[in-house]
Structure formats: C-alpha cells, structure tokens
N, C-alpha and C positions, 0 to 999 in steps of 0.2 A: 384637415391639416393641409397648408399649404405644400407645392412640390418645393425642396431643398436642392439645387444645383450642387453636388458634392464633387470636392477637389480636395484626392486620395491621393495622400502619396503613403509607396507599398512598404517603406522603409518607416514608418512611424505604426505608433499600435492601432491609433485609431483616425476614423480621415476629418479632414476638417473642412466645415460647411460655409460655402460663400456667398451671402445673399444676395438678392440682385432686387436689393432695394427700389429703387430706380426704375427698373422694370415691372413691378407692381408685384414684387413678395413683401413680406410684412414681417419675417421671424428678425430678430434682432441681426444686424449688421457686425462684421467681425471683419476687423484688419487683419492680414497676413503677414509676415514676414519670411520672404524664403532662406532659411540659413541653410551653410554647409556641413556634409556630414563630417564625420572625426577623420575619415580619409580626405577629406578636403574636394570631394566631390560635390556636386549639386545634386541634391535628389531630384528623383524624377517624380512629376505629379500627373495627375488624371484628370480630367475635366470632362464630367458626362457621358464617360467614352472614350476620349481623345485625351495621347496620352504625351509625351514627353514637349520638347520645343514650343508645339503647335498649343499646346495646355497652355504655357505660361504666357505664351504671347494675348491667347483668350482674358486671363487672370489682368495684366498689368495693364492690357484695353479698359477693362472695365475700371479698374482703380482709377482711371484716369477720367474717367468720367463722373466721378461721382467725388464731391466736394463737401466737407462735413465742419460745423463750428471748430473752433477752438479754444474761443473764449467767450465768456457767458456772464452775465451784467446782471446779478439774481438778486437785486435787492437795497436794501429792504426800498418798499413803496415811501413815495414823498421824502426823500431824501437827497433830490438830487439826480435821481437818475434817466428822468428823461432828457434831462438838459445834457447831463453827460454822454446819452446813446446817440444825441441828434448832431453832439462833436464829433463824436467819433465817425458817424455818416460820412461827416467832410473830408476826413483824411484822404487818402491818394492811397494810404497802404493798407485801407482795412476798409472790410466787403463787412457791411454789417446789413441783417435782415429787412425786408422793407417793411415787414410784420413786426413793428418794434417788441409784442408779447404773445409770442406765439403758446405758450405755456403749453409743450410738449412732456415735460418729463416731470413734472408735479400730478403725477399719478395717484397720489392720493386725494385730488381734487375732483371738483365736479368734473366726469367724463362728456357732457351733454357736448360741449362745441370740441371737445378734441381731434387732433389732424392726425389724419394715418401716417405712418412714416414718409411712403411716397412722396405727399405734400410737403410734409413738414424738410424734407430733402429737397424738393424746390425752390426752397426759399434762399439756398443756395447757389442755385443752379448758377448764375452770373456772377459768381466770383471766379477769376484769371488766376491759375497759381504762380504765373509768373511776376504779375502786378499786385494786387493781396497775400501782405505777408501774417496779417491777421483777419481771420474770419466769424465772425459772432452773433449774439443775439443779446437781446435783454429783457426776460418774464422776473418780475417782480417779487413771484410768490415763489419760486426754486428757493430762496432764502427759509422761509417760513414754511415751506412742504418738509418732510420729514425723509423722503423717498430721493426729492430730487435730485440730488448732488450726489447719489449714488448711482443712481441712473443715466448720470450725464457721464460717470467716469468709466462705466461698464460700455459707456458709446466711443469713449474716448479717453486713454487712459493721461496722454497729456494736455486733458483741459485746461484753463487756466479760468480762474473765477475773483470777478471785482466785485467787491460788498462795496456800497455805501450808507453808512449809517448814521442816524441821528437821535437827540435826545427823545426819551421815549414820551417824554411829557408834553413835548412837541409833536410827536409822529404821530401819538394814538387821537388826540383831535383830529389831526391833520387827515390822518387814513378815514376817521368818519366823515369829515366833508367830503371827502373823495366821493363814499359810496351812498352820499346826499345827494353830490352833483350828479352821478351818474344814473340814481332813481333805482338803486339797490335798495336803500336805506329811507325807511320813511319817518325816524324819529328826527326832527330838524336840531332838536338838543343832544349836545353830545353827552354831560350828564344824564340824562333820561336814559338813552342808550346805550351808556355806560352799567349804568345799574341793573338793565332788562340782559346781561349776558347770562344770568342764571340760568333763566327761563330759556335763554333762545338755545343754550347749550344740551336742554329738553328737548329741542324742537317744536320749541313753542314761540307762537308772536314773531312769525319769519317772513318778511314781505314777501307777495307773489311773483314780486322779479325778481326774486335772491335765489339763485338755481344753487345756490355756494351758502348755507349758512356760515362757513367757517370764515368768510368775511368779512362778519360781524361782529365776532369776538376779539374787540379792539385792545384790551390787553395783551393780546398774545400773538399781537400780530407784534406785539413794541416792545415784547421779554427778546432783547435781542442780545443780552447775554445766553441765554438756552441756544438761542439759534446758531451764535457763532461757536458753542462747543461741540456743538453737533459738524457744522464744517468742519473744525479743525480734527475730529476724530474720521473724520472721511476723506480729508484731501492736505498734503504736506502745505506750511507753510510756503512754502517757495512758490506752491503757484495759487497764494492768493493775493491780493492786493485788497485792501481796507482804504475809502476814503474816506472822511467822517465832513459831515456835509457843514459845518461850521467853518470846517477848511477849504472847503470848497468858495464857501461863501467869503472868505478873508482873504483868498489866493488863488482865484480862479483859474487862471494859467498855469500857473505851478501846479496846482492839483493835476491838471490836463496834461503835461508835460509829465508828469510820475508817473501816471496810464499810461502815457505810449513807450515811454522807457518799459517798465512791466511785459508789454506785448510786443518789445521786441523791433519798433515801428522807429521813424524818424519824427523828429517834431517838424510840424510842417507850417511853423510860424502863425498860428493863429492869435489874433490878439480883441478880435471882437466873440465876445460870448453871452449870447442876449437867456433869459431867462425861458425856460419853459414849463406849461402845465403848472402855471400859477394857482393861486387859489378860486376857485368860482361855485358861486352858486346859483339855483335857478332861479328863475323870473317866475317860473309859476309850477312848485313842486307836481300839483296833478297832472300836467303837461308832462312833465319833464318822467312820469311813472310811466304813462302813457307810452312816451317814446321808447321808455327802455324797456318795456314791454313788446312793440314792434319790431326792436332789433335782435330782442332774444328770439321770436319768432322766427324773423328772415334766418340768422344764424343756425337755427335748427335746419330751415328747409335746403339752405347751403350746403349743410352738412351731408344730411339726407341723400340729396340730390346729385351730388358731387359736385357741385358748382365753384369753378374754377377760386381759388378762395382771393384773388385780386375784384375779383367782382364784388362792387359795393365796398370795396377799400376804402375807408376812411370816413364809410356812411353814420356811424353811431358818434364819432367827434363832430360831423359836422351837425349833427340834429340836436344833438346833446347842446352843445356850442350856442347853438338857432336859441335855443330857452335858455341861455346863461349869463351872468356877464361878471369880469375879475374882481376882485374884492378883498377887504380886509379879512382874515376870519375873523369871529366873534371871539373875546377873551373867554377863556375859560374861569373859573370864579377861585380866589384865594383859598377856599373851602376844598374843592376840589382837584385844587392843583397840590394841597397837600396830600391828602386821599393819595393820588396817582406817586405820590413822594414816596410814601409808605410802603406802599404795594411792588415798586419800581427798587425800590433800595439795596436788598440782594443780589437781584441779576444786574444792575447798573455796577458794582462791585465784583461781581463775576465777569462784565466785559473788561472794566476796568485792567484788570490782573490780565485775563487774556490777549491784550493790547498792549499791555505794561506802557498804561497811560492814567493818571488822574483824571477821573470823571465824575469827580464829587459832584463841579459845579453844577454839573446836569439835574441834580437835586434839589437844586433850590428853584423858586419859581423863577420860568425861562420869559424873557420875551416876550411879545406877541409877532411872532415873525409868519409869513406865508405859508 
C-alpha cells in the first residue's frame, strides 16, 4: 500500500487524506475545502508533521499545481464527436487533452493499455487556470461503460458531460466499420457480425487483436436509450448537454455555439468546420490486422515500460491511415435495416421520452450517410 500524506485537522473526528497524485501516489485524489468552525475560526490543520499556517500554505501549493478535467466528451462513438473535440482544441478558453481518448475511468474495460493516474494527470499539465476556463477530454466509451460516469464524479463532483448521439441504425454499422478499419474486427459484413454476437458474447470467434470483446457487440454499443438512463441516474440534468448528430450535421455552428454556452466559454467566431474521422476502410484488410497487431504490441511495451505516453503519438492513425482510404459505407440491406428496426424500438422510445423529443423517425430506414 502506497504511503498517504495525511492532513489532520484535530477539531474534526477523523483526518482527511491528500494525495499527491502528481508526485507518483496513486490512491484516489480528493479536493479539500477548508471551512470555518461554528466560532467562526479557522481550524488548524497538520500536514505530515507540520502543523498550523505553514500546513496550509503546503496544502494550497499543491492544489495549485495539479490541474484536473472538468468536462468530458463520453460519447457515444461515430456520432460526431471527434469533429466536435478537434472544435473545441481551437478555442482560446478551453485546454482540451492532446490524447483525444485516453479511456481512463471506464474501468470496466480492457485494463491492458490503461494510464496510471500520474499520466493520465499529465495530460493536463498545460492547461493555465487563468487562460482555460474549460478543461477536458473526450473517450467515447465513458458513455457505454457502466462505471464510468461514476468514476469521473467521485474525481470531480462538478463535472460537466456532452453526449452526442445518433440514430442507432446509423451508429451500429457505422461502430463496425470503425473496428474494420481499425483491424479489431475481421468480419468485413456487418450483417455477418451482427448475427455472430451470440457466440462472441461466449467468448467465442473473437479476433486476436480485439484485446476488448465488448467492442464487438454492436447492439449495445447503439441501445443508447439504456445508456443515457444510466447518466441521468448518476449526474443532474444541468450538467449534461445532449447534441444529437443530425443537429450537428443541419447546424454546425449552432450546435458549436450551445457547447460553449454549456461550458461556460465565449464563442470565439468560428465559422469553418471541416469534417472529421470520416468513413474509411482498408486497402488490404490482412495488412491493416497486421498493423493493429503491432500497435497493440508497441502499446503494451509502452505501457510496461513507462514510456513517456507522447512517444509514438499519433502512430496507430497514421499506419492505420498508410492501408486506408475515405469512402462511402456499404448500404445496409432493407432486410436488415428492419431486423435493427425491431430490436431498436423500445430503447429508441425510452430516449425519445428521456429527451422529450420524437424520434420515431429514427425508425424507419435512415439514409446512407458517413
């Protein structure tokens, strides 16, 4: 067990523990607040030893040093949201992570590449409190974990969290090109892999670079009625924001403009906003397994190693990329797009109501859109 730096003060029942993240402990991180007692004094506190003035001066040094999200971008995948995390990059008043998906606090996923605190608190480290009035991140799967959004409140009880969602008859295609292009996924038909969720939810028929089965089960990545009752039973309306990516796509600055209102920012005139993480697939799937095979490996030895996690930044997009190129997706078939009608129809009604929005349309067959 790691050593706990404790800061007692002798007027309360029991003392309370201040991590020193930052400096390489690892127990959960806890804000302080020093209030006054019923006499209107200030309690005196301890620090290691050291005890009245000289303590808090210790205590409010370090708070000052250490710089923690506040807002977090969980969702759901292919709907928008890396176009929206690379707007909000640009702002002037908001420090957003250079690890666009650090997937820190979806602890019920694959542990294999997870960041220690330490790191994952680096990722902050160059944000100004005086110049970032929003600080952020955006992992994809915080939506779809079950833990997540409990774990990010328990780090910060005023986080503030943007969903953007999309028809689910749209997403769950769209999430298996995803982990096509990426060479998680070796069924090139999303039908095919649609119907093998049975089996895969056995632990069966799971490619050997899917370190994550739960990646694969493309239904439930797109019940995004479950998902957002699950938020709203963990964190007050007030600090969530919803964009729904059809809105996105009919009012792109307007949507942009409602996020920064939200987080509290100025609008900082933006009026070009080019698309990103379009649709792609590979030029030669064996290749493209190969590669994401290699970066799982690197990934691992990184981890391992401690290897600064900036190092090879950006290597698995551009390799990935190297075997790619952008694309229509493929239509999904009439047959099929009812199928997912059926299946989809309860929870699309349960967002519905949760939103207090009609989203029938979502029902019927969508588009073929990116």
């Amino acid at each position: 067990m790691s050593h706990r730096p404790c800061l007692a003060c002798p007027q309360f029942r029991s003392p309370v523990y201040f991590n020193l993240s930052h400096l390489g402990y690892v127990d959960t991180l806890h804000w302080l607040e020093i209030p006054l007692l019923s006499n209107g004094k200030r309690p005196i506190f301890e620090f290691d030893g050291i005890r009245g003035v000289e303590s808090e001066k210790i205590l409010l040094g370090l708070m000052r040093t250490i710089t923690i999200p506040n807002f977090f971008v969980i969702g759901a995948p292919k709907a928008g949201t890396t176009s929206l995390c690379e707007y909000l990059k640009g702002h002037p008043q908001i420090f957003f992570s250079s690890v666009k998906e650090p997937h820190f606090f979806d602890t019920d996923m694959s542990k294999s590449f997870k960041l220690s605190r330490t790191t994952y608190l680096s990722l902050f480290s160059g944000a100004k409190p005086d110049v970032h009035q929003a600080v952020g991140e955006g992992s994809t799967g915080y939506l779809f974990s079950t833990v997540a959004v409990s774990n990010i409140l328990q780090f910060n009880t005023e986080a503030k969290f943007i969903v953007m969602l999309r028809n689910p008859l749209e997403l769950a295609p769209a999430w298996h090109s995803e982990m096509f292009f990426e060479g998680i996924e070796e069924v090139s038909d999303f039908e095919e892999a649609w119907n093998l969720e049975p089996e895969r939810r056995m632990g069966r028929k799971i490619p050997v670079n899917c370190v994550e089965p739960k990646k694969l089960l493309y239904s439930e990545w797109a019940k995004l009625g479950d998902q957002m009752e699950r938020l709203y039973v963990a964190a007050p309306r007030s600090k969530v924001k919803v964009v729904l990516f059809e809105d996105l796509l009919a009012d792109t600055k307007a949507a942009y403009n409602d996020v920064l209102s939200f987080l509290g920012v100025l609008p900082d005139g933006r009026d070009h906003f080019e698309v990103h993480n379009e649709n792609k697939i590979p030029k030669n799937p064996t290749l493209q397994r190969r590669l994401a095979g290699f970066i799982n490996q690197f990934r691992r030895v990184r981890s391992l190693t401690g290897l600064k996690l900036n190092l090879g930044s950006g290597l698995s997009d551009t390799l990935l990329r190297f075997n790619s190129y952008s694309t229509s997706r493929k239509p999904v078939s009439k047959a099929m797009q009812g199928k997912m009608a059926e299946f989809f129809r309860e929870d699309v009604v349960k967002l519905g109501k949760l939103l207090d929005r009609d989203l029938s349309p979502w029902l019927s067959c969508p588009e073929n859109v990116p």
